[in-house]
N, C-alpha and C positions, 0 to 999 in steps of 0.2 A: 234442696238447692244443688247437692253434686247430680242431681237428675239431670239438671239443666244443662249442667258440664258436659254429661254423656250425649244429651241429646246432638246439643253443636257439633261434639265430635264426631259422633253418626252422619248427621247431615253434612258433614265435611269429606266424609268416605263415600256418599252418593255422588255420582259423576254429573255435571251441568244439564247434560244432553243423555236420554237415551241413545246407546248405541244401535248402531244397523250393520246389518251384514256380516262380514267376516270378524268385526272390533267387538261385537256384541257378547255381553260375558254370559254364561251360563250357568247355574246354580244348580246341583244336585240332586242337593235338599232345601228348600226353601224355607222349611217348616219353623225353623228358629228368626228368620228377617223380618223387620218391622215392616219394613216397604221392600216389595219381590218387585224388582226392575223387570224382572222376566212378562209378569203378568199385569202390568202399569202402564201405561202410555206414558208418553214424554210432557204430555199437557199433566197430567196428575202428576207424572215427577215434580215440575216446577211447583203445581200446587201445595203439594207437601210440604218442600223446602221452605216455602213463603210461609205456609201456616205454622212450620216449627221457629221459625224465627218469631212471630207472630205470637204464640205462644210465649215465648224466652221474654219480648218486650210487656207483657200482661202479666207475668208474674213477678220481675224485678220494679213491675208500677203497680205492687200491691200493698197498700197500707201495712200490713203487718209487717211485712218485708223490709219498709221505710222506717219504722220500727225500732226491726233488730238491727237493720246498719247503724242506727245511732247509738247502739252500744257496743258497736266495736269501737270506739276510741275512748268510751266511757270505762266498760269493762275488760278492754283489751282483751277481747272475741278474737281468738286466733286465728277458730276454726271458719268464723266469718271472713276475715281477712284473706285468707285460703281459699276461699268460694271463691274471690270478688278477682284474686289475684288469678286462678283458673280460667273463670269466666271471660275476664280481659286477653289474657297470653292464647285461649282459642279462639276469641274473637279477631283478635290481628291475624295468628295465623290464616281463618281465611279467609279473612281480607285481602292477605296476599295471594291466596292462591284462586280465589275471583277475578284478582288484578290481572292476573298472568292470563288465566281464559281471557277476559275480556282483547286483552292485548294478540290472542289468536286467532279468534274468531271474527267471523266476516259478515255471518249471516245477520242480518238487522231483526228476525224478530231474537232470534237468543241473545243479541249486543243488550236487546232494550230488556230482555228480561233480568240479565245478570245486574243491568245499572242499578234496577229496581231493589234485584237483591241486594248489593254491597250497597246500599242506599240506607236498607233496612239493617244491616247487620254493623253498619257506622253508626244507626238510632242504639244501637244495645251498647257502644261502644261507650257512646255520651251519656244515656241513663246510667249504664253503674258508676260513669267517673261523676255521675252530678250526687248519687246516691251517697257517694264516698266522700266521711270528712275532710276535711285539710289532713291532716297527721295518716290517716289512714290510705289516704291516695298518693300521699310522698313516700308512705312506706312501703306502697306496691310494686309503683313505680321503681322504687332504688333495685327491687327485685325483676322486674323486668328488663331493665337494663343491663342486668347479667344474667341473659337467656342467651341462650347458643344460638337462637336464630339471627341476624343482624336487623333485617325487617322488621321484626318485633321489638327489638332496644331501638332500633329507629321512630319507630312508630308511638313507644311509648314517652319518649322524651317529645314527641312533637306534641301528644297529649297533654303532657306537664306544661309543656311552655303556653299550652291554648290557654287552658286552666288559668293556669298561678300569674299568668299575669294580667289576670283582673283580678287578683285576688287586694281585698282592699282592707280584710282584718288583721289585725297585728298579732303574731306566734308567741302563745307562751314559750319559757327557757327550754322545758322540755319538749316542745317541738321544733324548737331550733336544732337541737342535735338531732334529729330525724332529717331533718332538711344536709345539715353537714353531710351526715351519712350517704344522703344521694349525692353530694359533693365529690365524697371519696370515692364513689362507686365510679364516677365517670373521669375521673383523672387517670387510671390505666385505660377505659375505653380511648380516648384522644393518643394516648403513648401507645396505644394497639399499631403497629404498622401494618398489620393483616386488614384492618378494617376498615370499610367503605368508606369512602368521602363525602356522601351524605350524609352519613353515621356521623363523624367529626364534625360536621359544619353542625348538625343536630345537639349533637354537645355541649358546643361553644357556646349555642344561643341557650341551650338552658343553665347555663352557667350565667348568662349577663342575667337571667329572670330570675333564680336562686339570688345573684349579688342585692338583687332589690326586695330581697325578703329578708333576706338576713340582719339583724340589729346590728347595734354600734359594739356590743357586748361578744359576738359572735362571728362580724364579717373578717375581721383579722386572717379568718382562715381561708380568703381568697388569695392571700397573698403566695401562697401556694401554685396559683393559676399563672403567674408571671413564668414562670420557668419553663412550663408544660407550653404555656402561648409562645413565646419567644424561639422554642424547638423547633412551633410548626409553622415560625415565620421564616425560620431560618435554614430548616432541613433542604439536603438537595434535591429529596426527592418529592417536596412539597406540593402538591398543586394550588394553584392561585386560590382555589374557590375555598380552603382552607387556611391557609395565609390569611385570604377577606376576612373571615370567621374571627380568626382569631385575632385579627387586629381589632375588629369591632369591640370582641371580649374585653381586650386589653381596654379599650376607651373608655367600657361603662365601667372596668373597673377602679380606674383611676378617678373617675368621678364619684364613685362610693368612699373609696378609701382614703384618699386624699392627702394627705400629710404623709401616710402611712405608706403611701406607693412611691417616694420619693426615692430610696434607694434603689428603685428598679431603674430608675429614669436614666443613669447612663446605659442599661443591658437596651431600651427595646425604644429610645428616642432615636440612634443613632440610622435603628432599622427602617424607622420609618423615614428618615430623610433621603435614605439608599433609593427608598423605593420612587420616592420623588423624584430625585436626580436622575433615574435608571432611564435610560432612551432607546432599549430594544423594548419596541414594540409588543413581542410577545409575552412579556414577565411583564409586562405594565399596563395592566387591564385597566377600564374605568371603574370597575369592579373593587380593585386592590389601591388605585388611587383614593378612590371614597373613602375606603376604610379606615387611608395614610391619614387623609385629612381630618377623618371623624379622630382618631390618637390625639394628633394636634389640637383640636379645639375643645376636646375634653381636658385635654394638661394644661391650654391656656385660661380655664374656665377654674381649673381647681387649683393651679399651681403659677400661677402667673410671675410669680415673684423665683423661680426656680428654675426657669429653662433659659441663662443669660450667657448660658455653655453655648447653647444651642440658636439662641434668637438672631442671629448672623444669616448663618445657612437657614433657616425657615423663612428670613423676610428673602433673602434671594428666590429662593422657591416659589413662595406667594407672589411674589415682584415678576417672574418668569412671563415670557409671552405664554406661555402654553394654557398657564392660569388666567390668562388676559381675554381673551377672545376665544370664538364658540370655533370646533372646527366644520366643515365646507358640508358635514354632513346634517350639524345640527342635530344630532342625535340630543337625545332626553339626557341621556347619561352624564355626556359632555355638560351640559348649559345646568346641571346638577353640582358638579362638579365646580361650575365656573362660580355657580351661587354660594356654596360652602368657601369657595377659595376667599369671596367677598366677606362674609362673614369671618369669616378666620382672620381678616386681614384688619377689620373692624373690631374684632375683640382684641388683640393685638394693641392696638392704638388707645384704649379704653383700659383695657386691665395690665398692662404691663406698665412698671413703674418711667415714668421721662427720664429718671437717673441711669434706668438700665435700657431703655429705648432709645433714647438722642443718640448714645455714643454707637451702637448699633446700626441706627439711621448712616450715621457718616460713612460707616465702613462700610455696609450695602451702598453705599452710594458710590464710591471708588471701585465697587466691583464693577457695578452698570456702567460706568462712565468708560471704564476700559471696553467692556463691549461694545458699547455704542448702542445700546437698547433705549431707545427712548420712551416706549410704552413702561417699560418697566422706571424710570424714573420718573414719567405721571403718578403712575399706580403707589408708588412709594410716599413722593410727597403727598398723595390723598391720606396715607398713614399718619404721616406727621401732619395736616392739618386738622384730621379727625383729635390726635393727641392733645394737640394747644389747644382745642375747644376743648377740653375732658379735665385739663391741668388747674390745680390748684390756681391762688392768687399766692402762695407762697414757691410753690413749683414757676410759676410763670417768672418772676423776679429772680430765682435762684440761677435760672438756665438760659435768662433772654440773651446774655453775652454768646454763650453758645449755640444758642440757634441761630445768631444769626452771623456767623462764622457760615454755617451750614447751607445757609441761606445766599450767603454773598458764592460760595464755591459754583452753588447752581446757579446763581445771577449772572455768573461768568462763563455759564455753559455755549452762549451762545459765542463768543467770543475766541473761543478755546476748540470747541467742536462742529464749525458750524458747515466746514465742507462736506462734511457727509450723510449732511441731513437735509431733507424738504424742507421746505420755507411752512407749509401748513404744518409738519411735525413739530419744529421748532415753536410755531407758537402757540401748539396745545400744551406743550413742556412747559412753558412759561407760563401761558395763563395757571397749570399748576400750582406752580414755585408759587406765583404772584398770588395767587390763593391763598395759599396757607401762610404766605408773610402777615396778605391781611389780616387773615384768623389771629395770630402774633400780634398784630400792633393794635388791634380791638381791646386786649385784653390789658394793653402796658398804661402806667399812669402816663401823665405830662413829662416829669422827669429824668423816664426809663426811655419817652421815644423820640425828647430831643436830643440827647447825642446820638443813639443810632442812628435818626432821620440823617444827623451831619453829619459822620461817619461815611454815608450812602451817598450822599452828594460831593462827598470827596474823592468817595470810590470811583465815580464814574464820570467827574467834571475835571480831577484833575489833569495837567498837561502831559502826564507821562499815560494817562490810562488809553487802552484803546477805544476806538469809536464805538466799536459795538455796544460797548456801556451803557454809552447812553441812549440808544434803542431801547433796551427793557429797561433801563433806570426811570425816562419816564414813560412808558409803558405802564410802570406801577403806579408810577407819581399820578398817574390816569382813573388808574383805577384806586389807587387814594382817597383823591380828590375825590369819587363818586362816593365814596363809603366814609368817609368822615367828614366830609361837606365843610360846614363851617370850621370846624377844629383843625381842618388841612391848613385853610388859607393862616391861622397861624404863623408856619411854619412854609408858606408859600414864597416870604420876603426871600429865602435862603436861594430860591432857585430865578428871580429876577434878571439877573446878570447874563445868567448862563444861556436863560430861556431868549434873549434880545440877540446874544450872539448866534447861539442855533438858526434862528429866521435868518439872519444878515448869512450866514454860509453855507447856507441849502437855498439860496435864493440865486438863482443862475444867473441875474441883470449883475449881479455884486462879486459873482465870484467867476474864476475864469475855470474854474472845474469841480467838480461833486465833491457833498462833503465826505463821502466813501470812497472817493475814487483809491485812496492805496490800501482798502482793503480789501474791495470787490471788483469785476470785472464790470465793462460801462453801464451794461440796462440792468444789473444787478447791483451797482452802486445807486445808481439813479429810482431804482425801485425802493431802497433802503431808504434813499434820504426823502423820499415820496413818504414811504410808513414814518420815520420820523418826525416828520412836518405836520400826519395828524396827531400823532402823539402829545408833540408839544405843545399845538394850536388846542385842543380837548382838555388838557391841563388846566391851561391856561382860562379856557371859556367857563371852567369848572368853579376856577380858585373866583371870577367875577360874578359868576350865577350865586354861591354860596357867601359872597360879601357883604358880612353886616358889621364890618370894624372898619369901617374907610379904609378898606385896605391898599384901593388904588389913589394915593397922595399925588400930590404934582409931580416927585422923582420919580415914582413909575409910572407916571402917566406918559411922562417925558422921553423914558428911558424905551417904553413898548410900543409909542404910536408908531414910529417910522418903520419900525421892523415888520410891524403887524401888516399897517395900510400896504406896505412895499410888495406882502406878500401877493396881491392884487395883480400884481405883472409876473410874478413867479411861475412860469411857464413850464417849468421841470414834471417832465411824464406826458404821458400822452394827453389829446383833447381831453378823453373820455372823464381819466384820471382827473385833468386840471378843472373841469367843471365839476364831479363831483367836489372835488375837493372846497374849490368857494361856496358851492353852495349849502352842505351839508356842515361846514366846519367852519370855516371861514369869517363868511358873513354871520352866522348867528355869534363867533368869538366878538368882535369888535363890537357889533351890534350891544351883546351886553354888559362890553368892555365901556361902553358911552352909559351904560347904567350904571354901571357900577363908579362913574367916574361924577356921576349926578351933577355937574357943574357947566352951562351954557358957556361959558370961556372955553373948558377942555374940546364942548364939542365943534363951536365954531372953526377950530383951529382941527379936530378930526376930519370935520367937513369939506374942509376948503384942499384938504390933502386927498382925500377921497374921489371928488368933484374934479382936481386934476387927472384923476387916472382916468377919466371919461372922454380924452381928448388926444388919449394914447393910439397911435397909428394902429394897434391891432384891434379890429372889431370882438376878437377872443375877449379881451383885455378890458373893450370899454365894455362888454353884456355883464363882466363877473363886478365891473365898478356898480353899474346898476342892480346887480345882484344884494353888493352891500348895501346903496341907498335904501333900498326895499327892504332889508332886514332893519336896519335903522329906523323907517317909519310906523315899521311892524313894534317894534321895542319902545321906543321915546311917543309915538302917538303925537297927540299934541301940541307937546313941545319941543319936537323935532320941527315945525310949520314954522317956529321962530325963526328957524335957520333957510323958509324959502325964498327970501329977496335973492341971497347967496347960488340958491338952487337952480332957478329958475332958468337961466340966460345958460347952463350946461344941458339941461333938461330940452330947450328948444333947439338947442344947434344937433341933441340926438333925435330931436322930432325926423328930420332930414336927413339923417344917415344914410350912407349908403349901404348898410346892410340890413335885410331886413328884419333880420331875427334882432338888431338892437333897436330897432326902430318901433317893432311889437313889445318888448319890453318894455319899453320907453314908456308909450302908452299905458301900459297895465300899470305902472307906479305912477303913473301921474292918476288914473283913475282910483287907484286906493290913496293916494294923498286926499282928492276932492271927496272921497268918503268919509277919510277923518276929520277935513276941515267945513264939509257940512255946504260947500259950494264950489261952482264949477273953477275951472285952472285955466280953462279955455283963452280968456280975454291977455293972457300974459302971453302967448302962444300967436 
């Protein structure tokens, strides 16, 4: 076996290339050389090379050989262990010193010979480390690691880490302290300030692949690794790619040790939020960022109940635009980066308790609000509705008073901050909020969400509040309605009054000026009280689609026809605006307001109000009345025809319109009436 040692050595001192000319070395006396370069060609030199490697792989894959390695760990073979440990330390060396030819030479057939060879001499590399027990390859390795080369303790820790981390059998006690030992070995390597940065970053990682070997009995002794990681996060003359290293270190180790890593947590949580914060460029790799966040979501995974020191500054962080969107490059890194941040931001909302998260929530929330970041107070409330889906039915009841304190503060966002925002910004921010209230009111009994509900409607109907209020107040009441359907209308009576007066003051025949006009400037009040008006109209259409408790009685039947029909001449915003709006909202509201209202009294009396707007001076005016007819016949069917003796004599005086777009209307609802009633309309005509 030391034959095989001398051989490699040998073939290490033959040169790649026969020399030529002046560089060509000359011998003597030859008489003692195994291979005379002198009298060899450079084709037989390679040949040799290749056939002594070749040789080396044929007798470490020799049964007897496979053998006696099995009782090096049995018999603790010293002199075996000594072989294997040779055989390794001159195989890396020339691996290294193949690497460096390769790195000089130009010419293509010696590039493709040399690949050949460190191809071969990396096969002898993995045979003896495959040959090699567990115990006996940790114990070489701890020895190779403090070889004076640095290549070589580079190269064997990257071996260890290929290895040991598929390694899937469990260590007896006593080869747990063989693995410490290489533990120990490499904590001055890392405190080496002479030593390479690959060397270090090589370190770290077999340090997280050791944490994953080590039992519960023996990993204790990681704790050791916080001091040494935390130096080479902090050192001045750190390099980043080192830092990464070792924050990684640091994350797998907190996830091993867990309990046990808490007293480090004020030395190296503080470091990692530095690095988050940090805004030059050049110290704030994607590199070092990854690392920051890999810390983070291992101590939120292990320790979630522990970082309430810190969970302030981390949702800021998370909450950041930077963590929000990809940058212009799209880089891999980045949109890696962005998907951890999500993550992190999700584990966050899941494993941190609501007791220690709400009160956190509000005070992130005052920080955004002074900057005026509104991505970051989406991305925040996506936290807290992720939470209220995750919370207890005891957590839900403990906390609903104070979420929705929390809740009303962002309700008021728009109110409070709205000059310096886009109209589209603004109501992605809201459909948030409004989000995660729903997530909130999903989860509360009957008893939890009628005072809130009135609470809310006091918040934003009383006479002291401001207008904008009621833009997202019912805005929600909207999306409500959509999400609890029949169990809204409940709770619908509450907002009747308020809803009758909104129509009557965004209705421009009624009032002599917008009902924003003194909080916004004119096509910016008049576009508000526009969004307002489907707001309320979509509530409203909402709370009569899910009506199965008679909810529309004669006092609101009373109290909503005028306001509703009136809205028919409501002219406010442009064409474009005022037709969609009758047709998409409008007309289907009333339409299923007459259903909902199930009573031929209620609708003769809708009808004949309706049927006047047909006779109104603006052809705008009379297309959007025939709009509602047509939704009515569309809805009532049938026993909407009761009501045509009444219909009939408006319907003919619009046969002869002078315009003709009502005049084609006119027709197409007369031809779908004679479809429901199964014969022609013609002879009234």
């Amino acid at each position: 076996m030391v034959s095989l040692v001398s051989l490699l050595k040998y073939l290490a001192t033959l040169p790649e290339e026969k020399p030529e000319g002046s560089n060509r070395k000359r011998y003597a006396d030859s008489s003692g050389i195994v291979f005379d370069v002198n009298t060899h060609s450079g084709k037989e030199l390679r040949q040799f090379k290749l056939c002594g490697i070749e040789l080396i792989l044929s007798v470490i894959g020799n049964d007897n050989l496979v053998n006696r390695v099995e009782n090096i760990s049995e018999e603790k073979d010293a002199d075996g262990e000594n072989f294997y440990l040779s055989l390794l330390e001159e195989s890396l060396k020339y691996i290294t010193a193949i690497s460096r030819s390769l790195e000089d030479n130009v010419q293509e057939t010696t590039v493709k010979y040399l690949r050949v060879l460190l191809h071969k001499i990396y096969h002898v590399v993995e045979k003896v480390c495959d040959l090699l027990p567990g115990p006996a390859f940790v114990s070489v390795v701890s020895q190779l690691v403090q070889s004076k080369n640095p290549v070589i303790r580079r190269k064997s820790m990257d071996l260890f880490s290929k290895r040991m981390s598929k390694n899937t059998r469990p260590f007896s006690a006593q080869e747990m302290e063989i693995l410490l030992s290489l533990l120990d070995a490499l904590l001055p390597l890392i405190q080496n300030q002479e030593e390479p940065i690959t060397n270090k970053q090589s370190a770290f990682n077999t340090v997280v692949v050791l944490s994953k070997l080590l039992d519960a009995d023996h990993n204790l002794s990681l704790k050791k690794i916080f001091s040494v990681a935390i130096e080479a996060i902090t050192g001045d003359d750190v390099k980043v790619q080192v830092s990464s290293s070792a924050l990684h270190c640091v994350a797998e180790i907190c996830s091993v040790l867990k309990v046990h890593s808490i007293p480090f947590l004020p030395k190296f949580l503080p470091l990692v939020l530095q690095i988050l914060e940090n805004k030059d460029t050049e110290k704030r790799t994607d590199t070092l960022v990854l690392s920051a966040l890999t810390v983070l979501q291992k101590v939120i995974q292990s320790l979630p109940n522990f970082i309430s020191p810190y969970l302030r500054n981390i949702l800021v962080q998370l909450v950041s635009p930077v963590f929000l969107a990809a940058n212009q490059d799209g880089s891999i890194a980045n949109k890696l980066i962005l998907d951890v941040a999500s993550c992190l931001r999700a584990d966050i909302a899941v494993s941190v308790k609501p007791r220690i998260l709400i009160p956190n929530v509000s005070q992130c929330y005052e920080d955004i609000v002074l900057n005026k970041n509104n991505e970051s107070l989406i991305a925040l409330y996506q936290v807290l509705d992720r939470c209220i889906t995750h919370m207890t039915k005891d957590d839900v009841k403990n906390f609903h008073s104070e979420l929705l304190s929390l809740f009303m503060s962002a309700l008021d966002y728009r109110s409070q901050h709205v000059q310096d925002i886009s109209q589209e910004s603004l109501l992605r921010t809201e459909e948030a909020v409004i989000g995660a209230f729903i997530s909130l009111i999903m989860r509360l009994s009957e008893s939890l969400f009628r005072p809130m509900f009135l609470k809310l409607v006091d918040w934003a109907t009383r006479s002291s509040a401001p207008k904008p209020r009621q833009l997202i107040f019912y805005h929600m009441a909207d999306r409500m309605a959509e999400k609890l359907k029949g169990l809204f209308v409940l709770f619908a009576g509450y907002l009747i009054k308020n809803t009758a007066t909104i129509l009557d003051s965004t209705n421009i025949t009624k009032t002599e000026q917008t009902f924003f006009a003194s909080e916004y400037e004119d096509d910016e009040a008049i576009e508000k009280s526009c969004q307002l008006l489907v707001y309320v109209v979509d509530c409203l259409h909402k709370c009569f689609l899910y009506d199965n408790q008679r909810f529309v009685n004669k006092e609101r039947f009373d109290r909503l026809l005028q306001p509703l029909v009136d809205q028919i001449e409501n002219q406010i915003g442009d064409e474009e605006m005022f037709d969609k709006r009758v047709s998409d909202h409008l007309a289907p509201c009333i339409a299923q307001f007459a259903v909902a209202a199930g009573d031929e009294t209620y609708w003769k009396t809708m009808n004949h109000q309706i049927c006047l707007k047909t006779r109104h001076s603006s052809s705008q005016i009379r297309l959007a009345a025939l709009k509602v007819v047509q939704e009515l016949n569309h809805k009532l069917g049938e026993e909407y025809l009761t009501l045509l003796p009444e219909i009939i004599p408006f319907l003919a005086e619009l046969m002869e319109d002078e315009s003709f777009e009502v005049e084609q209307k006119c027709q197409q609802v007369i031809s779908e009436m004679e479809e429901v009633l199964g014969e022609s309309l013609q002879k009234y005509f």
